[in-house]
N, C-alpha and C positions, 0 to 999 in steps of 0.2 A: 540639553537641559531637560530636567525633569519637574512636572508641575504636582505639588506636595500640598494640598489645602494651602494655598494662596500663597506657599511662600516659591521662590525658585531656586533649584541644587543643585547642583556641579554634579555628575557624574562620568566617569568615576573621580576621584580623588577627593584633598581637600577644600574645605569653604574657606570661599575670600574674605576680605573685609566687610561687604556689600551684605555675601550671604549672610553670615554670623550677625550680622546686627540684623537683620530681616526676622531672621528665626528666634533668636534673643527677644526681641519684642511678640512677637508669634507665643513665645510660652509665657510670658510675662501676662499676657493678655489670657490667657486660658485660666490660668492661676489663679488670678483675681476674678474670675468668672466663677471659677468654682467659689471661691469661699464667699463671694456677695450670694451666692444660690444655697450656700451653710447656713449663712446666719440671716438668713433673713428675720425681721421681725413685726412685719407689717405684715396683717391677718389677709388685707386685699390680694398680697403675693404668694398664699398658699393656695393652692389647688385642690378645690374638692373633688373627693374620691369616694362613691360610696361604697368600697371595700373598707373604708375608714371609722364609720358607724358604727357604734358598737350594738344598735338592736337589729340592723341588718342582718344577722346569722340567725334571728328567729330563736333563740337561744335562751332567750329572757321573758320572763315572767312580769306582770307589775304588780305590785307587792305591797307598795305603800303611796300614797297621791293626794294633797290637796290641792283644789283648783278656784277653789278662794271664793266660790259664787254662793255662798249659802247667806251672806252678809255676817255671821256670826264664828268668832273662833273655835274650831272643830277643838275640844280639852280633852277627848279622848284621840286627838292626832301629838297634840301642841300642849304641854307646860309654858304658862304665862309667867313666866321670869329669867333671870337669868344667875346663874349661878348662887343660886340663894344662901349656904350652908354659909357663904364670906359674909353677908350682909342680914338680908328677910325676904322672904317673899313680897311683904309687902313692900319697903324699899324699891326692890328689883322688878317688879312690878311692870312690863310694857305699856308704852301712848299705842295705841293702834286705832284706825277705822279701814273703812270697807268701800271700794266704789267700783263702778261696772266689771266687775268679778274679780277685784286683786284686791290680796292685803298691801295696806299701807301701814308699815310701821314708823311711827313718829318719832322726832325728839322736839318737844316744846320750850317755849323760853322759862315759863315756871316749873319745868319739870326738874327732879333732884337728881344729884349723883347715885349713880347705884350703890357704888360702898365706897363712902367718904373715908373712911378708916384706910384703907390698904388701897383705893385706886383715885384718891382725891377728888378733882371736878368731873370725873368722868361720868356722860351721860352714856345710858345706853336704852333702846327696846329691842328687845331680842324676846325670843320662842327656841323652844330645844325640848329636845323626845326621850331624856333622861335625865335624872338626878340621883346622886350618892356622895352620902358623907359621913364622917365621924362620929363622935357625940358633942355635945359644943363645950367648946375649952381645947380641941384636940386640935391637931396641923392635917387633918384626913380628909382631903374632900377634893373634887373631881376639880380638871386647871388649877393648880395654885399658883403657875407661874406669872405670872402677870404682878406680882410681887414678894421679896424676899423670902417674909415669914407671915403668912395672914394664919388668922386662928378662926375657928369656926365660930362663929356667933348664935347661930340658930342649925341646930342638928335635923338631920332632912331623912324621912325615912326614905329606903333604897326605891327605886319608882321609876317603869319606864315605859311610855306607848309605843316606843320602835325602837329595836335596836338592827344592827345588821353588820354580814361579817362577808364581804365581798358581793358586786353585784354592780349597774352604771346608774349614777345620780345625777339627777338633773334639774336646773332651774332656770326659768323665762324670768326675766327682771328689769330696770332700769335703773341705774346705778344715779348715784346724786355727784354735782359738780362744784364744791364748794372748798374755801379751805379750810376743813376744819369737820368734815364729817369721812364716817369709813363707813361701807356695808360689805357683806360677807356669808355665804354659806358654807358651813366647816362643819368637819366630825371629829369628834373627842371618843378617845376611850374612854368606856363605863367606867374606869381603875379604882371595881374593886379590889384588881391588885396594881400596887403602886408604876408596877412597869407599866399598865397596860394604858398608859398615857400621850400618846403622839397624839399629834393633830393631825388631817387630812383636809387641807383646803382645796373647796371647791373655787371659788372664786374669789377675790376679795380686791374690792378696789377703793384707794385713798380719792377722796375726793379734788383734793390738791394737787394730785397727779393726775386728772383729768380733764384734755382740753374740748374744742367742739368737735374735732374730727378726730383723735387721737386719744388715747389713755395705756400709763402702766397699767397692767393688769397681774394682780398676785394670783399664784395656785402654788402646790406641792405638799410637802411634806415638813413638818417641824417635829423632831424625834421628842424633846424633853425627856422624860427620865426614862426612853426604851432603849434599852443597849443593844437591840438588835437589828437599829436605823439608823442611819446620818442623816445630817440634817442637810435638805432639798427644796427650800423654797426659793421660789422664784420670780421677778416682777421684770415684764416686756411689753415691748411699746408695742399697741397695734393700731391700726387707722379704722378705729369704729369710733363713733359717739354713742359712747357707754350711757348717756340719760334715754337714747331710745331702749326700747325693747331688744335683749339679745337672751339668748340659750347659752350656756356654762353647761358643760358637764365632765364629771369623771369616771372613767371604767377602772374600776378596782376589784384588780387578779390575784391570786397569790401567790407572784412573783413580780408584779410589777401594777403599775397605775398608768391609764391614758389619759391625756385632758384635754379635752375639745374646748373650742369655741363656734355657735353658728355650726354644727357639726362638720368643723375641721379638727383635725390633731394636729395640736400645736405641742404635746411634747409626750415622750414616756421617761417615765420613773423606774429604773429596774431594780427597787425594794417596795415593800408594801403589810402595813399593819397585820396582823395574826392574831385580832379579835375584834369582839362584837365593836361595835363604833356606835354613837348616838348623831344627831342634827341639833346643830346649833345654827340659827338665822338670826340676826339683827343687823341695825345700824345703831354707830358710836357717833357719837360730839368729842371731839381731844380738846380739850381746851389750851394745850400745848400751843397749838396750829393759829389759836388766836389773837395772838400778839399783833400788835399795828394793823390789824384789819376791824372794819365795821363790823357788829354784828346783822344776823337777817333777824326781821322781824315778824318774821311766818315760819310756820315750822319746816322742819326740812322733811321730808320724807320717802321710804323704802319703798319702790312698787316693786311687789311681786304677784304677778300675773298664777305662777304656777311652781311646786317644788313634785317630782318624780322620782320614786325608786324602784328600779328593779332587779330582778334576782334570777341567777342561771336555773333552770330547772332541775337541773343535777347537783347545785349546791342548797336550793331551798331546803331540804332538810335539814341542810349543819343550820341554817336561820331560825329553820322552822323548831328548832330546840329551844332558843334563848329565849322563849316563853316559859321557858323554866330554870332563867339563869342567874334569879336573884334566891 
């Protein structure tokens, strides 16, 4: 008899009864070893590596940074609205304050829907480092998907403190745990042409998907009208509590996208946007989510400790143009 990783073999000839079910079970149990080490989805189960880091290679430059400590919102980093050309500026208008060095973006209980017209009770405060749109009357203005046909209300001229076309983004945050609110770091194409529209989520997480130790957690890709992407998003359970402090990031190549958690990589994309992209940050109220539940009666709120980008130093030139790409 021959001793084989724990099972025992007949040699020579054939297995008996005895063997054949030893080893039957022997690869049954391998099997299911590998694909529970496939899919794992709990962030505790992944193994830091820091070959895995994308500023490890030394490779990146930083480029653009708020660290939220001045008490006042930086307007040459951040547009104070959100998506304005649907509603108004003023409409769309962010709740925010400031405390031991993070924005807190609010949603209040007197606070309005940002655009009653095309997105009903939805609240939102949100900041983004671009705007572009049609003249008003027209269907042309940057995200329209969020509903069928919105028309532009208030024409926005083209405007952007940051834009950026590959490089790793990152933000320190603490997610809110309610049901009934979203927060989110994401990039929109500029589209001033109509393709040049996918999203790139960095993070985004529903509040109602979050428990004390655990939360789904959204990232990937939403094409919308880029016909040169599919669509890749994605929402996985990991065992953090998302209301503490955690780091989100994505490394976007031009071939693919990385996206960390807590600088683990938790997954790659092998498609990736092929123009400038802008920052969009807030947190939503869905009023959807609020049926049979109490409301709160303090406001909810976004911390965000820190937002970071940076840029290869051999691609900052192609960035270093979009200062002349309006």
């Amino acid at each position: 008899m021959l001793f084989a990783r724990g099972a025992f073999i007949s040699a020579p000839g054939f297995l008996n009864i005895t063997e054949m079910s030893v080893l039957f079970f022997y690869v049954l149990f391998l099997i299911i070893l590998l694909l529970y080490c496939g899919h794992s989805t709990s962030i505790n189960q992944l193994k830091y590596s820091s070959m895995n880091k994308p500023l490890s290679d030394h490779s990146y430059q930083l480029v653009f940074a708020d660290e939220f400590n001045t008490g006042s919102l930086d307007t040459s980093k951040w547009l104070p609205f959100y998506l304005p050309q649907w509603s108004s500026r003023k409409q769309s208008k962010p709740n925010y304050h400031f405390n031991s060095g993070c924005l807190y973006l609010d949603i209040t209980e007197d606070q309005e829907p940002w655009c009653p017209e095309f997105n009903g009770r939805v609240k939102c405060s949100s900041v983004q480092t671009g705007v572009f749109s049609g003249p008003k009357g027209s269907e042309i203005g940057q995200h329209r998907f969020f509903h069928p046909a919105p028309i532009v209300r208030e024409a926005q001229d083209p405007q952007h403190t940051y834009l950026m076309q590959y490089g790793y983004i990152e933000i320190r945050a603490k997610a809110i745990r309610s049901p009934w609110n979203v927060v989110a770091l994401w990039m929109i194409g500029f589209e001033d042409e109509p393709q040049r529209s996918a999203e790139l989520c960095i993070v985004e997480i529903k509040g109602w998907q979050a428990k004390e130790q655990e939360a789904l957690i959204g990232y990937g890709i939403h094409r919308f009208n880029d016909p040169t992407l599919e669509e890749a998003f994605y929402e996985n359970q990991y065992a953090i509590d998302v209301t503490d402090f955690h780091v989100y990031g994505a490394d976007w190549k031009k071939d693919r996208v990385d996206f960390y958690i807590d600088g683990i990589k938790v997954r790659t994309i092998l498609q990736s946007p092929a123009y400038p992209m802008q920052l969009m940050l807030g947190v939503y109220e869905i009023p959807d989510q609020q049926k049979g539940k109490a409301r709160h009666t303090t406001p909810a709120s976004f911390c965000i400790d820190y937002v970071r980008c940076y840029e290869r130093k051999m691609e900052r030139n192609l960035s270093g143009n979009i200062t002349n790409y309006l």
